[in-house]
C-alpha positions in Angstrom: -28.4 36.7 121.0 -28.3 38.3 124.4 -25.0 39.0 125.9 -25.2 37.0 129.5 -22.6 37.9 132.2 -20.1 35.6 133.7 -20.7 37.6 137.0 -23.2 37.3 138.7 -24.7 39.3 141.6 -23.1 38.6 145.3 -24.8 38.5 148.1 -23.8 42.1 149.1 -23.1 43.2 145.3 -22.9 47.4 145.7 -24.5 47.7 142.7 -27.7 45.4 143.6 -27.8 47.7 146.5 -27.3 51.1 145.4 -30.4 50.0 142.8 -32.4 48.8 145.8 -31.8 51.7 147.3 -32.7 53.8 144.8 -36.1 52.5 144.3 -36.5 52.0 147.9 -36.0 56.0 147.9 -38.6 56.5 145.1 -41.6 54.6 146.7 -41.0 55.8 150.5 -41.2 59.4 149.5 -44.1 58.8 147.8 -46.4 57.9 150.5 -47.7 61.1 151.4 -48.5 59.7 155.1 -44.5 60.4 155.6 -43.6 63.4 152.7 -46.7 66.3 151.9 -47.1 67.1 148.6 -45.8 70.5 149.5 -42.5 69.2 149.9 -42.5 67.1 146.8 -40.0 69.7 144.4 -37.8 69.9 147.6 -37.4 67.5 149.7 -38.3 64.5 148.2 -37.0 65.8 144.8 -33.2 66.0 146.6 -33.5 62.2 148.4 -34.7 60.9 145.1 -31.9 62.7 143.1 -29.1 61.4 145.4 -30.4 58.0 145.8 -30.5 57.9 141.6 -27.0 59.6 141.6 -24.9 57.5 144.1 -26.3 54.3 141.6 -24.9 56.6 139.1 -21.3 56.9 140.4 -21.2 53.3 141.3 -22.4 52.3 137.7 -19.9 54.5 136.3 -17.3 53.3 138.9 -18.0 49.4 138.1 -17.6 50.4 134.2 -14.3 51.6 134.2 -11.8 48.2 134.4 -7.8 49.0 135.2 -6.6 46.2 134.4 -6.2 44.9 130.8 -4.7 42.1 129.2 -1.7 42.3 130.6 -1.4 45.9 131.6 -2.4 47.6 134.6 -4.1 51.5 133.6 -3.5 53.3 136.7 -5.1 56.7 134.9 -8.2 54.5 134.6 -7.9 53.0 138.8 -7.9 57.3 139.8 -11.2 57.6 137.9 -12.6 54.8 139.2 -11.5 55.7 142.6 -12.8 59.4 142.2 -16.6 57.9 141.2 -16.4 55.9 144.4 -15.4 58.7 146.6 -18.1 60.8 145.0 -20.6 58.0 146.0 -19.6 57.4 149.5 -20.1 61.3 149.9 -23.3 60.9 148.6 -24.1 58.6 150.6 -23.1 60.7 153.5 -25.1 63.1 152.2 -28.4 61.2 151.9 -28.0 59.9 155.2 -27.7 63.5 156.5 -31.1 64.5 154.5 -32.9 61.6 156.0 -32.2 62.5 159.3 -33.6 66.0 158.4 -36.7 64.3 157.0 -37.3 62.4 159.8 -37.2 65.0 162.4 -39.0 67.9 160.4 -41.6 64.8 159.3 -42.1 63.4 162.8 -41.2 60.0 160.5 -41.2 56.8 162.9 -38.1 54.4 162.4 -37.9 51.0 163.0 -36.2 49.7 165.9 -36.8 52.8 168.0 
């Protein structure tokens, strides 16, 4: 028998996102319209690679729980705190290589 979760996705659950993101990553850079092959072991390569990694930190983040039965694991709360800080400066990170992308790529963005 399958092992369901009591919790269930919320509407802006980070995990749901960082996943969406990831694959959102994978099939943009794909199109070569937007990313030349040439660029496919460089660029692309690096936005796909921090996409995967900041669901990565997140999944290793939402893994680790602090709080037990009746004890509260503050060792536990750093590490989870250090895998969210390392997302959030990947996120910075990818945010910083799609701007490059989109300047060196001439790539149009909605909404401007």
């Amino acid at each position: 028998m399958k092992h369901v979760s009591k919790r269930t996705p919320g509407k802006f659950d980070v995990l749901v996102k960082a996943k969406e993101l990831a694959i959102y990553t994978i099939h943009i850079t794909h199109n070569e319209k937007h990313f030349p092959k040439k660029y496919r072991f460089s660029i692309v390569k690096n936005l796909q690679d921090k996409a995967m990694y900041i669901l990565d930190c997140l999944t290793m983040a939402n893994e680790l729980n602090p709080c037990g039965k009746d004890t509260f694991y503050p060792e536990i709360y750093e590490r989870r705190k250090v895998y969210q800080k390392e997302a959030y400066a990947a996120c910075r990170s990818l945010l910083t290589m799609i701007d490059i992308a989109v300047e060196l790529f001439d790539i149009q963005v909605a909404g401007s």
